[in-house]
N, C-alpha and C positions, 0 to 999 in steps of 0.2 A: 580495469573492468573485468566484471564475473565470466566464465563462459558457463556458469550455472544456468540453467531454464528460470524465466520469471515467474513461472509457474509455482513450483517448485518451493520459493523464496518465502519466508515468511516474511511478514507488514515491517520488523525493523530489518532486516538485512537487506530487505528490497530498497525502504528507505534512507539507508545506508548509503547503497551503492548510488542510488536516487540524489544525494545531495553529493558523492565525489563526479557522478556525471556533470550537474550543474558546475561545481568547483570546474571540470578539468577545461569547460567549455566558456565559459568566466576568462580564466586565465590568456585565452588569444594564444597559445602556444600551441595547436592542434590543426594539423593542415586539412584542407576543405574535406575531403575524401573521409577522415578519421572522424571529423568534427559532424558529419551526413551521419556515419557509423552509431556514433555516442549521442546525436537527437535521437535517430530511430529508439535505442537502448531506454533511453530517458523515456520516451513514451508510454515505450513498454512496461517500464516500472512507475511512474505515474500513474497509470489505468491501473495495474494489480496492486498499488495503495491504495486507490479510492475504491476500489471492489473490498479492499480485505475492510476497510474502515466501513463499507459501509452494510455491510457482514457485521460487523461486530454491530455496529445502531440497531441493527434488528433484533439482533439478542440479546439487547441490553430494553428494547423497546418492549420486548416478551414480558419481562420480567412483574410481577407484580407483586405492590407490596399491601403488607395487610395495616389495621389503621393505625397501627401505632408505629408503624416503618419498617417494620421488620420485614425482611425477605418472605412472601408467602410461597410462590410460588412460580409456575410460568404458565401464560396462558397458551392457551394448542394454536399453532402455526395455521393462520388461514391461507389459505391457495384450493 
């Protein structure tokens, strides 16, 4: 496990460490204490994939193409 911030982590290294967490907690070789440690972890990188993923749909959602498919351009961010 990282003592990297999940913050920090970009979408694969977060989900990297995201599937050795599942892996090490799979395995039943993890005493309760460790095993508390590595769900918290897991959480955490969970939520900061489904954020970075869902970050990227938005700016793939912008995007507009013109009629024969070609990239035109991106339409302006509503908020």
């Amino acid at each position: 496990m990282s003592d990297k911030s999940v913050a920090d982590m970009s979408f694969e290294q977060a989900m990297s460490e995201l599937e050795a967490v599942v892996s090490n907690l799979e395995s039943s070789q993890v005493a309760l204490d460790d095993s508390i440690k590595l769900y918290e972890r897991g959480a955490a990188l969970k939520s900061h994939c489904e954020a970075k993923l869902k970050e990227a749909e938005e700016k793939v959602a912008q995007i507009t193409l013109s009629p024969d498919g070609s990239v035109q351009g991106l339409k302006p961010v509503e908020g």
